[in-house]
C-alpha positions as a Markdown table, in Angstrom:
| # | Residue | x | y | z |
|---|---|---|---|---|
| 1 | Unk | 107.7 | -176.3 | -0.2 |
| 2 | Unk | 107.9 | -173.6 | -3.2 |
| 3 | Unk | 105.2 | -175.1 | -6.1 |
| 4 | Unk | 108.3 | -174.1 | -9.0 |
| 5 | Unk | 110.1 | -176.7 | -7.7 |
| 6 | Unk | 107.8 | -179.3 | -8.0 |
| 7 | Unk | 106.7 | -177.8 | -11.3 |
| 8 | Unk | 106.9 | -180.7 | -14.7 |
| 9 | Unk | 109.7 | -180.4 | -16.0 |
| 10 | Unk | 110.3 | -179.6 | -19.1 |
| 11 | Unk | 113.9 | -181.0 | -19.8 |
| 12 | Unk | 115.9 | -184.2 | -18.4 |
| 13 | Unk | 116.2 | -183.2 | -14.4 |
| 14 | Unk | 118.9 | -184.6 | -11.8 |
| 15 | Unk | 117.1 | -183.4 | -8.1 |
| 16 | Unk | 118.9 | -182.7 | -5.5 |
| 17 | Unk | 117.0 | -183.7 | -1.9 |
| 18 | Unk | 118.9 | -181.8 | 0.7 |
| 19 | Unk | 118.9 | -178.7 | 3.4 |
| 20 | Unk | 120.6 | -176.2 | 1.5 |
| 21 | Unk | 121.2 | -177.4 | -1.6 |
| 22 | Unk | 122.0 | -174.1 | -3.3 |
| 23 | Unk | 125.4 | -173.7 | -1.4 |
| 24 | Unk | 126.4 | -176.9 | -2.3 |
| 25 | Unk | 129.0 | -176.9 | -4.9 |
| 26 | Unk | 127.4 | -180.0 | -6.9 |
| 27 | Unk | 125.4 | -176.8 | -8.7 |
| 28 | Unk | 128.4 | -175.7 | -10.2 |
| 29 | Unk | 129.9 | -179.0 | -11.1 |
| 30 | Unk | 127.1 | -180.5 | -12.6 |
| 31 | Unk | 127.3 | -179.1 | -16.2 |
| 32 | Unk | 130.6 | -179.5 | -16.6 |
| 33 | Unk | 130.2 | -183.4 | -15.4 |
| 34 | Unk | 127.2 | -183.6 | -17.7 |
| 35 | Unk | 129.3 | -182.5 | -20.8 |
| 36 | Unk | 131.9 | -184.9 | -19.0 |
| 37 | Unk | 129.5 | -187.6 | -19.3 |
| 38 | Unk | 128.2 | -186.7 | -22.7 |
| 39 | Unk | 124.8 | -185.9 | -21.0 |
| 40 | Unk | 124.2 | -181.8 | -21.2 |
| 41 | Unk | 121.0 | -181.6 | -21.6 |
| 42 | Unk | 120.3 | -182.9 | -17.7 |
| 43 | Unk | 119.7 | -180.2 | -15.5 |
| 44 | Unk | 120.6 | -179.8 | -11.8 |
| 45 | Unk | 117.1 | -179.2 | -9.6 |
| 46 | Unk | 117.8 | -178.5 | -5.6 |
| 47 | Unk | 114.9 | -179.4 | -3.4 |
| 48 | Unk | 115.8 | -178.2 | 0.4 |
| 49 | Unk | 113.5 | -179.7 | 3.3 |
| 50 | Unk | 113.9 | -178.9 | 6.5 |
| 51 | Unk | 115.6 | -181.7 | 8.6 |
| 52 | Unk | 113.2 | -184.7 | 10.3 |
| 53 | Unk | 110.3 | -182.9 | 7.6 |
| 54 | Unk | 106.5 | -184.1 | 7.5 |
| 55 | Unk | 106.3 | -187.3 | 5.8 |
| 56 | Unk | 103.7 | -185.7 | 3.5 |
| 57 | Unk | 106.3 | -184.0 | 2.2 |
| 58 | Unk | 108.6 | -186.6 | 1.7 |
| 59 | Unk | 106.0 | -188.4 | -0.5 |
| 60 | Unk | 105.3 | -185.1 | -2.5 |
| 61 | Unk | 109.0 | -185.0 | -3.7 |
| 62 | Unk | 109.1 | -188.8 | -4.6 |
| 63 | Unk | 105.8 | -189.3 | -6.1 |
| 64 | Unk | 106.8 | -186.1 | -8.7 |
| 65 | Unk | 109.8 | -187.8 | -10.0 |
| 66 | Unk | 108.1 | -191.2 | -9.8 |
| 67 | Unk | 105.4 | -189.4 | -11.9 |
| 68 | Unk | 107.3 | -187.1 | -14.0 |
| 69 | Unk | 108.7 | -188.7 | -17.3 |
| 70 | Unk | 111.6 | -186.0 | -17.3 |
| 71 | Unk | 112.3 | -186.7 | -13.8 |
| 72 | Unk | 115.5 | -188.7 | -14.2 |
| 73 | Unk | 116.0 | -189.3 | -10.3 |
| 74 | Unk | 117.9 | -187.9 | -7.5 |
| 75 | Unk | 120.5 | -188.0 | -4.7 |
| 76 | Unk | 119.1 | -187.7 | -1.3 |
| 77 | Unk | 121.6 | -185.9 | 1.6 |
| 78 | Unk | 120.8 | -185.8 | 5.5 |
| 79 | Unk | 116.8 | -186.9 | 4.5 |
| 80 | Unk | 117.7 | -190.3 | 3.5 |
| 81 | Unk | 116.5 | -192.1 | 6.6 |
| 82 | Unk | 113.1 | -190.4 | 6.7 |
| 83 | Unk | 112.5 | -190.5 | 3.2 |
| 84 | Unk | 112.7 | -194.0 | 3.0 |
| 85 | Unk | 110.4 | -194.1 | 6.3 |
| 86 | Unk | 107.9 | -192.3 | 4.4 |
| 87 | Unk | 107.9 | -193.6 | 1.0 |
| 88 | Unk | 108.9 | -196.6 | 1.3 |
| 89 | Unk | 105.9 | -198.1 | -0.8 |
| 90 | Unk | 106.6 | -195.9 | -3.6 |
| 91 | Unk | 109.1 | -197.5 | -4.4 |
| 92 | Unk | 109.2 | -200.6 | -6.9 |
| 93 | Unk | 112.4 | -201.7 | -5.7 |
| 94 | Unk | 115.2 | -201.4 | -2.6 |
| 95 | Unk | 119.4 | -202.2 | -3.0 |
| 96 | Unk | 120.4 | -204.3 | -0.9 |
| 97 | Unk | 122.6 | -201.8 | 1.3 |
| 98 | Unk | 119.0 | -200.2 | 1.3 |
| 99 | Unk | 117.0 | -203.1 | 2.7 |
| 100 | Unk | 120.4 | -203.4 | 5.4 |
| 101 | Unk | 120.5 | -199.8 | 6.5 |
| 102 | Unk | 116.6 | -198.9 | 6.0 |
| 103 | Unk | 117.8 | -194.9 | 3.9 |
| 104 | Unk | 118.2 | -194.1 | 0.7 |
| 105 | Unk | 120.3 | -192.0 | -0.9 |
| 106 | Unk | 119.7 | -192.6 | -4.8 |
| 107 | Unk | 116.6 | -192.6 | -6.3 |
| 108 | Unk | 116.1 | -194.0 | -10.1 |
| 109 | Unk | 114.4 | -195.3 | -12.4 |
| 110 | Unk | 114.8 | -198.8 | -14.3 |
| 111 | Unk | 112.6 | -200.0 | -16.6 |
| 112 | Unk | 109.8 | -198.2 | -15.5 |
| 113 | Unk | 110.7 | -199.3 | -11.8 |
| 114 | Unk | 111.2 | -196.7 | -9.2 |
| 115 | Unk | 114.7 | -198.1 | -7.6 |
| 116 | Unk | 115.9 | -196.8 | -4.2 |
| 117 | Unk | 119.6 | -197.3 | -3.3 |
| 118 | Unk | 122.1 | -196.8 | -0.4 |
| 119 | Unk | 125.1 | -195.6 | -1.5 |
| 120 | Unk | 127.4 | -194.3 | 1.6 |
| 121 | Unk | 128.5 | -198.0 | 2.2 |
| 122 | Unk | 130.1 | -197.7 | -0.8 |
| 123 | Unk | 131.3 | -194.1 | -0.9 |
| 124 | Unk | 132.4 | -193.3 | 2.9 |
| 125 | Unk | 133.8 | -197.0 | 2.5 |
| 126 | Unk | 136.2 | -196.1 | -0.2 |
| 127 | Unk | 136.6 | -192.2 | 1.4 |
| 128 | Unk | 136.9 | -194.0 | 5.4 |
| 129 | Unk | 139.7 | -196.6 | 3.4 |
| 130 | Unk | 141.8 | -194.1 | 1.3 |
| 131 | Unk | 142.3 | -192.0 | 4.7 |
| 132 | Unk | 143.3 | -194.7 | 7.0 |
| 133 | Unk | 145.1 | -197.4 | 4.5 |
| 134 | Unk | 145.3 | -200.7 | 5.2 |
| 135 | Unk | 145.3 | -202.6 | 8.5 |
| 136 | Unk | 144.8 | -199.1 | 10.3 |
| 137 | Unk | 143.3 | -200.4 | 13.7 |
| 138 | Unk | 146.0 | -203.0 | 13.9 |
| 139 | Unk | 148.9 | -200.4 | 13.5 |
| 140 | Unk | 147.1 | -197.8 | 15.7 |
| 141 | Unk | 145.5 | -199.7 | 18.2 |
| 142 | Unk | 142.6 | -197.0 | 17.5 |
| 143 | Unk | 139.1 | -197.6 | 18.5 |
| 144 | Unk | 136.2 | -195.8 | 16.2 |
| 145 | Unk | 133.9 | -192.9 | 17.8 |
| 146 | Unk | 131.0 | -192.0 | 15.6 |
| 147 | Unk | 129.6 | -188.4 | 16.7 |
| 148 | Unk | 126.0 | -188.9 | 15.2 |
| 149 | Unk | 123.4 | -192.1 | 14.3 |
| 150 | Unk | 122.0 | -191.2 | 11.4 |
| 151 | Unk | 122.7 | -192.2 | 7.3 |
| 152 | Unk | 126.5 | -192.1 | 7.5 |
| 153 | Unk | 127.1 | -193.3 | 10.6 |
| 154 | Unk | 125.2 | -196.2 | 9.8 |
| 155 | Unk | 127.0 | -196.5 | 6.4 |
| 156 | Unk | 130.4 | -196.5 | 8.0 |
| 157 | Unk | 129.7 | -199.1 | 11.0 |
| 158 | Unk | 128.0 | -201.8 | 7.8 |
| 159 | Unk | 131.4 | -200.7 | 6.2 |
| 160 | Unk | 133.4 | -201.5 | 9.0 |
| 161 | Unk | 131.6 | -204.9 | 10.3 |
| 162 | Unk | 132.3 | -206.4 | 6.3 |
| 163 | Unk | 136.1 | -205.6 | 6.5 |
| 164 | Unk | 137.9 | -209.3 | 6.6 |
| 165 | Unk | 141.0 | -208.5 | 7.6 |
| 166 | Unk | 141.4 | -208.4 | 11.5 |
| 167 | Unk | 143.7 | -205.1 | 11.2 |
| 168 | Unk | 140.8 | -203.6 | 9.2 |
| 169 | Unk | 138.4 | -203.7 | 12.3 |
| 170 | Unk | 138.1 | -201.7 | 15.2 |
| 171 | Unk | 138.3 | -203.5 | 18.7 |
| 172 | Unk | 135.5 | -201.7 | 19.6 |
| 173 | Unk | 133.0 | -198.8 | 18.3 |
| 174 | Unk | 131.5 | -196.2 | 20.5 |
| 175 | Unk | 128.1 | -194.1 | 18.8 |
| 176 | Unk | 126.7 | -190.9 | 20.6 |
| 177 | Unk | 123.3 | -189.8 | 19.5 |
| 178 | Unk | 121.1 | -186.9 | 20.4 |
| 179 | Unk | 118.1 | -189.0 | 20.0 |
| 180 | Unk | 117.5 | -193.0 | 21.1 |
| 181 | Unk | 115.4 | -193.8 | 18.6 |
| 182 | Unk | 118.4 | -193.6 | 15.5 |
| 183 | Unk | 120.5 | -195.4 | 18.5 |
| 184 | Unk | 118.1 | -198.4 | 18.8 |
| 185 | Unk | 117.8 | -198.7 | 15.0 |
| 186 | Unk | 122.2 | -198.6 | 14.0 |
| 187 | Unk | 121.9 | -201.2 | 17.3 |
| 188 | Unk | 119.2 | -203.7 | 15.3 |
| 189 | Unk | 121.3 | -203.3 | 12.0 |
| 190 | Unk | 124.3 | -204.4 | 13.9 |
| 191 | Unk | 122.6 | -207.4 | 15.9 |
| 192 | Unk | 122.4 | -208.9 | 12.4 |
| 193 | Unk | 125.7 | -209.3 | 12.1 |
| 194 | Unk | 128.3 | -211.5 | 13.7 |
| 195 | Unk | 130.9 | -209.4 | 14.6 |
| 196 | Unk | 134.1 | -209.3 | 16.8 |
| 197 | Unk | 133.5 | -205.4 | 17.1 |
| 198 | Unk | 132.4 | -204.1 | 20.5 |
| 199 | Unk | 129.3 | -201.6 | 19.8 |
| 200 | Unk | 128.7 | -198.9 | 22.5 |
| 201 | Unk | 125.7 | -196.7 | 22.0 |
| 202 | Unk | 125.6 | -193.7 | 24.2 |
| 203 | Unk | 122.2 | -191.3 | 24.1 |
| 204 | Unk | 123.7 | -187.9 | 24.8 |
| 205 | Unk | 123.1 | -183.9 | 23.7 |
| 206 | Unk | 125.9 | -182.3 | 25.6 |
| 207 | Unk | 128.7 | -181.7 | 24.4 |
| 208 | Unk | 130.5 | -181.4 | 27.3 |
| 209 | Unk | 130.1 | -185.0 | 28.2 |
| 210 | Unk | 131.3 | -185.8 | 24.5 |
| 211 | Unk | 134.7 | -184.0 | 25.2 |
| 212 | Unk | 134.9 | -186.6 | 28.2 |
| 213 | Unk | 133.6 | -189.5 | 26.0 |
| 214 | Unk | 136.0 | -188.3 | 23.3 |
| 215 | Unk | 138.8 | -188.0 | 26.4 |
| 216 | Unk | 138.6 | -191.7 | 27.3 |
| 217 | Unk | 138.9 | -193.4 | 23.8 |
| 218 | Unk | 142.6 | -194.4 | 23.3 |
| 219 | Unk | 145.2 | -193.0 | 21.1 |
| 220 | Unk | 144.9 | -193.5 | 17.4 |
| 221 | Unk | 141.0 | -193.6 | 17.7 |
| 222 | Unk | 139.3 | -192.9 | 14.4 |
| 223 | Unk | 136.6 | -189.7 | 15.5 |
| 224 | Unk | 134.0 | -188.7 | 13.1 |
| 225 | Unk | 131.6 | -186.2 | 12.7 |
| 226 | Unk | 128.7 | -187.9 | 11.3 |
| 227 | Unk | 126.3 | -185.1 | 13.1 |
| 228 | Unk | 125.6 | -182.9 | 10.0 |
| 229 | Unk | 126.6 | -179.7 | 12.6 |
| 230 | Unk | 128.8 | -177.3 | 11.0 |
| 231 | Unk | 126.0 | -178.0 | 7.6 |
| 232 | Unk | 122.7 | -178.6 | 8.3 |
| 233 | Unk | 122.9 | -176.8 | 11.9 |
| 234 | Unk | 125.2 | -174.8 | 13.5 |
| 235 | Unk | 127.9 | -175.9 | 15.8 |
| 236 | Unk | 129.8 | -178.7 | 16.7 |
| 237 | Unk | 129.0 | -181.7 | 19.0 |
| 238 | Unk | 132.3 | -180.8 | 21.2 |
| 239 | Unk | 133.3 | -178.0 | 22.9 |
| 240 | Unk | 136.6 | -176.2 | 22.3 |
| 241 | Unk | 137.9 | -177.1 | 25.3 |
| 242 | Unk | 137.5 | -181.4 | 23.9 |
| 243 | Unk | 141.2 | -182.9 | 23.9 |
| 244 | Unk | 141.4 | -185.6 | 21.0 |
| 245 | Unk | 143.5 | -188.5 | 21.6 |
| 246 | Unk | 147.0 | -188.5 | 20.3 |
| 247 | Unk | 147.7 | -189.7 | 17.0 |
| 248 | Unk | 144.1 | -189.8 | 16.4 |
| 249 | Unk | 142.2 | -189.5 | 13.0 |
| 250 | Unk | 139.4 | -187.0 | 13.0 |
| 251 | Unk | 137.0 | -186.9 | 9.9 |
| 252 | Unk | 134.8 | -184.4 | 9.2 |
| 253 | Unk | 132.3 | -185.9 | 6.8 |
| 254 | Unk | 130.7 | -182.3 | 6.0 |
| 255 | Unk | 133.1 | -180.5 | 3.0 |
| 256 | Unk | 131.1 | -176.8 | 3.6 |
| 257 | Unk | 129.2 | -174.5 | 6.0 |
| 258 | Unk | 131.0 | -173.3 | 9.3 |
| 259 | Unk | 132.9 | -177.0 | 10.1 |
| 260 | Unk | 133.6 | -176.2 | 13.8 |
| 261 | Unk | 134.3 | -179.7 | 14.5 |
| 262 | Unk | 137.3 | -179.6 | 11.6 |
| 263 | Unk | 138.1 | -175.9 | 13.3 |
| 264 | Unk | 138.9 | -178.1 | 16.4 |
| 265 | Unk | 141.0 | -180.7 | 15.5 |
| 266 | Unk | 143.0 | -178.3 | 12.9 |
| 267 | Unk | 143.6 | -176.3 | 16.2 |
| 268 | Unk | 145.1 | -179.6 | 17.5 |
| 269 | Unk | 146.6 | -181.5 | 14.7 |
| 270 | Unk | 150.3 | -180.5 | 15.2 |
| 271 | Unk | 150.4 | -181.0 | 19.1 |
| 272 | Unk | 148.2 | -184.3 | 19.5 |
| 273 | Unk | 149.8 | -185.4 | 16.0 |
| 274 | Unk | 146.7 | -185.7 | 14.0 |
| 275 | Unk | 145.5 | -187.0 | 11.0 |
| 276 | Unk | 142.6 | -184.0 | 9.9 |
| 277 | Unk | 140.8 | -184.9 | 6.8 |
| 278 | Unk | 137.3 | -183.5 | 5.6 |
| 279 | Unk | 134.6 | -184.5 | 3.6 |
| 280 | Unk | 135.0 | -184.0 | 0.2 |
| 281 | Unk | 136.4 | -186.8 | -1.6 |
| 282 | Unk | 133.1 | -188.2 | 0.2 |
| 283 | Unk | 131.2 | -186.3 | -1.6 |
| 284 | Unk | 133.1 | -186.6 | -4.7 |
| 285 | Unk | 132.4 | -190.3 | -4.4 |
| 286 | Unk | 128.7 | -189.7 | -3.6 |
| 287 | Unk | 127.9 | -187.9 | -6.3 |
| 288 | Unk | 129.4 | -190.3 | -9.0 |
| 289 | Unk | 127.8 | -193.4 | -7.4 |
| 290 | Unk | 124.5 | -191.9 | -7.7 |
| 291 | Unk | 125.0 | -190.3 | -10.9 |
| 292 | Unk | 126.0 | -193.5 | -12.3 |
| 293 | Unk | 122.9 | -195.4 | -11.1 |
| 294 | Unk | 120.4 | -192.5 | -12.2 |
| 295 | Unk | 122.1 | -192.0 | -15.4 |
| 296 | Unk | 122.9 | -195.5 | -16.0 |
| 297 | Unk | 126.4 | -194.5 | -17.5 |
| 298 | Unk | 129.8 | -196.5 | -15.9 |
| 299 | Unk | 132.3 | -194.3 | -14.3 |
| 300 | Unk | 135.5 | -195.9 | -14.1 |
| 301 | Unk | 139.0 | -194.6 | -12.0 |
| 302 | Unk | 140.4 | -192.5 | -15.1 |
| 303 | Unk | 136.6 | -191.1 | -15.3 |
| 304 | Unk | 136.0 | -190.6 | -11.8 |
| 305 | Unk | 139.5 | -189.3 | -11.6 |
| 306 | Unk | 138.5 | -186.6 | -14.4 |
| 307 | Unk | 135.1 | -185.7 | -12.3 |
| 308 | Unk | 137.1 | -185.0 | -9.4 |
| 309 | Unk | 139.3 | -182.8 | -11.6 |
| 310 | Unk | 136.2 | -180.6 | -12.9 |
| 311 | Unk | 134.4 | -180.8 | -9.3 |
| 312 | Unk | 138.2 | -179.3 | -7.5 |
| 313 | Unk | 138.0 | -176.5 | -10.3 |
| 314 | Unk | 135.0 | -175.1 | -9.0 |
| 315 | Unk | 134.7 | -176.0 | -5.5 |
């Protein structure tokens, strides 16, 4: 890691724990949110790590802004699992959703407490709701296949096993993951609660046996790429030759870099009628949930609907 960024600041600073934080387009929507938020003196800081990084690391980044009186706090993006793993004693304090899901993904301070926080529940939750409306699964008859194990994935199945409405739920959930060990921990989270959803967890790297996995869920199925390939790495977790179900909805949770897996179901969408829909108003949502907590400021619809505004002018 480069010393300047962990250098003390010298004015309020918002970090941003990610890969490639400086193509993100949160560094050109910060200031104007700031001034939005009556806040421009707070600076935007990236912090890029390299994906499943040395602990040590990991505890660097959060004992600086644990340290650092200028260090307001800071949203963490594709780390927030390992973070957590790492630092966990660092911390004075854990949500809820973080206890749940074992990641964090806002870090701030209350009180002199160090407060770690998961908010995807939250934010995919209201991004996963606004994109299949009420009672989706019951009109459909869609099942749910999650292309990754990691933060979000795990965000959207906690989101999906507290819906109360029947129509709400999937019948039944299918997870692919590279690795087992993210597979075995989504599976634990799930155990703990009673649930009508049937969980599938499938340990798999080739993409070729995705497009057949993909191939066998039934029409209207809910397909997300919860992978961070087409971002963080290159790729997609199908092949161009994968066939999505008809009248499926296929979400694309990233917003930037190459998106291969939104390049494929665009290429589809008329002929298998799909619903195509990518990641931004998650991210949208992720940023004011974290901002609110680290900032301690409320953002309410007509706010949050003026954010949006200033983050589409410059994405």
């Amino acid at each position: 890691m480069a010393e300047p960024l962990l250098a003390p600041p010298t004015v309020p600073t918002f970090y941003f724990i990610g890969v490639t934080t400086g193509y993100s387009s949160s560094k050109r929507m910060f200031p104007a949110w700031m001034e939005a938020l009556r806040r421009p003196e707070v600076v935007w800081q990236g912090i890029d790590l390299a994906i499943h990084d040395d602990p040590a690391r990991y505890r660097v980044v959060v004992e600086h802004i644990r340290k650092e009186p200028l260090a307001l706090g800071a949203l963490v993006t594709t780390h927030k699992i390992d973070l957590l793993a790492a630092c966990r004693d660092l911390f004075d304090e854990l949500g809820p959703y973080a206890r749940i899901t074992d990641e964090v993904s806002s870090i701030a301070k209350d009180d002199g407490k160090l407060v770690g926080r998961a908010t995807d529940p939250v934010a995919g939750g209201l991004s996963l709701d606004a994109i299949l409306g009420a009672d989706y699964f019951a009109r459909t008859g869609g099942e749910v296949l999650l292309l990754g194990a990691g933060g979000s994935a795990v965000a959207l199945s906690l989101h999906l096993l507290q819906k109360q409405r029947p129509g709400d739920r999937p019948r039944r959930l299918v997870v692919i993951n590279r690795s087992a060990g993210r597979l075995e921990r989504l599976a634990q989270m799930v155990a703990g609660f009673p649930s009508d959803i049937e969980f599938e967890f499938v340990q798999n790297a080739d993409p070729a046996r995705n497009d057949a996995l993909l191939a066998a869920m039934p029409p209207g199925t809910l397909v997300v790429n919860a992978t961070g390939m087409g971002k963080d790495t290159p790729g997609s977790p199908l092949t161009d030759t994968a066939i999505f179900p008809e009248r499926a909805t296929a979400w694309e949770l990233n917003y930037r870099g190459e998106l291969g897996f939104l390049r494929q179901a665009q290429a589809q969408q008329t002929a298998r009628n799909l619903t195509v829909a990518d990641g931004w108003d998650y991210f949208i949502h992720g940023w004011s949930q974290v901002i609110s907590h680290v900032l301690h400021v409320a953002i309410d619809p007509p706010l949050l609907a003026r954010l949006s505004e200033l983050a589409a002018a410059v994405r």
